[in-house]
N, C-alpha and C positions, 0 to 999 in steps of 0.2 A: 486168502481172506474168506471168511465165510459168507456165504449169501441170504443178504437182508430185504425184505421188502417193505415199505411202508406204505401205504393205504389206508384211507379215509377209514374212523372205524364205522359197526353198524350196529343196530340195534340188539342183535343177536348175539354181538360180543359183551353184552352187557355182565353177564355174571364172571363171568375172568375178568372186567374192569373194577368193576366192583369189589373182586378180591385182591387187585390192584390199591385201590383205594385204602382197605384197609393192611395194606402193605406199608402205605405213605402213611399212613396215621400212625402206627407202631414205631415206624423208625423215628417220628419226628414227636411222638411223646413226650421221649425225653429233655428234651428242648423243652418246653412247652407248660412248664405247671397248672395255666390257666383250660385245658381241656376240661371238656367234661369227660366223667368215664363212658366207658362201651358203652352200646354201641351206637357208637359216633358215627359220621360222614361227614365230608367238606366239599362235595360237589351233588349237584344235580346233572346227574352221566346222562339220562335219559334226556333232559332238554337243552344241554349241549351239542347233543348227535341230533338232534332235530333244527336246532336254531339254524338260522341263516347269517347269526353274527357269530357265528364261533364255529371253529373246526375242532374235530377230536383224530387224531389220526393213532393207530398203531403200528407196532413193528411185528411182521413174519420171520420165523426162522425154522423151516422145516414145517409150513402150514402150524405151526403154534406161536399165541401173541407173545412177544417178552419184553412190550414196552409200550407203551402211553405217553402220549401228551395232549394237551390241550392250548387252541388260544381262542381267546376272546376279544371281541371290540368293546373295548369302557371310553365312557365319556372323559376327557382328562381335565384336571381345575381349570376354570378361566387362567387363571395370570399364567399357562404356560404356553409357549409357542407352537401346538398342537392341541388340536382339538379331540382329537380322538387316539387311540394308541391299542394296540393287542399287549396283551398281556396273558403269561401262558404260566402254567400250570398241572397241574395231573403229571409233571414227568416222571416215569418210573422204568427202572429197568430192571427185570428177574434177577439176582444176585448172581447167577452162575455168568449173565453175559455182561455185568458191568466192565468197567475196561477196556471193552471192546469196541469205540464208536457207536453204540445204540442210542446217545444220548447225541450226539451232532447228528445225525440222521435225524432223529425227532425234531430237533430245533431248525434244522435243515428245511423241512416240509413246513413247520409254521412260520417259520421266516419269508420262505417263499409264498404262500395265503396269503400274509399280511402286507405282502409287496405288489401280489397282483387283487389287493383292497385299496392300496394308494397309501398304505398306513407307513410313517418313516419312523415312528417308535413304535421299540418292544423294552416289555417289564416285567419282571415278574420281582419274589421275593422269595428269602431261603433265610430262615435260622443263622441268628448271627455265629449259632456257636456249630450249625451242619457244616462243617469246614470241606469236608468229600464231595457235598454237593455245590459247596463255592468252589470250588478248586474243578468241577466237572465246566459249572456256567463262565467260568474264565479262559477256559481253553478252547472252549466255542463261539468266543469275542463279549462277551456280557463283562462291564466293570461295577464294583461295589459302588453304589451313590447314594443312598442316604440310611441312617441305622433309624430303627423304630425304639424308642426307650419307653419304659413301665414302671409303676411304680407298685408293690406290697399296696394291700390292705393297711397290714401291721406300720407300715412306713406314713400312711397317711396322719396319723395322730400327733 
């Protein structure tokens, strides 16, 4: 088995996260009509690696990064039995090491954060129709629970 390392990321890993990012953006376009075009982002990478309510951790493989994730502390609605919950984010793995475990490694280390935060939920969300990356968050214990529906402009009339 090849040898993984994951570690806290840091500020200086910023522009490989960043190309990261718009990794996750291209693949998840497609899904997606409501984007705007380029160039886009869906995080603030620099104040997540600073916060104290969020961890950003990456994967080593031969001192090169080839994977991300993120989790964060959100407030959760009143009516549910937790008040607060991590929810995670930013995961990405470089195409040549998908496959391979680099994605329960990530969810491994925010799982563990948000354990020694006192947090008993994690959430994230994934494209009804990303089926590779529902099929990745299932085999690392995540179940489907609720769908988000949309409706057209055109449908509104």
């Amino acid at each position: 088995m090849e040898k993984y390392k994951v570690r806290t990321a840091a500020l200086e890993d910023l522009s490989i996260l960043l190309r990261f990012e718009q990794g996750i953006i291209t693949a998840e376009r497609p899904f997606d009509i409501t984007l705007k075009e380029d160039p886009i982002n869906y995080y603030d990478l620099r104040q997540l690696i600073l916060s104290d309510e969020s961890e950003v951790v990456v994967v080593e493989h031969d001192s090169r990064i080839i994977g991300s994730g993120y989790a964060t502390i959100k407030a959760a609605r009143p009516y549910l039995d937790h008040k607060v919950y991590a929810y995670l984010g930013f995961m990405y793995t470089d195409a040549e090491y998908r496959g391979k475990g680099v994605n329960r490694l990530i969810v491994n280390a925010l799982k563990q954060w948000s354990l020694d935060r006192g947090l008993n939920e994690i959430r994230l969300t994934v494209y009804t129709d990303n089926l590779a990356a529902i099929r990745a968050y299932e085999k690392v214990g995540f179940k489907q629970h609720m769908i988000e529906m949309r409706m057209d402009r055109d449908k509104l009339s």
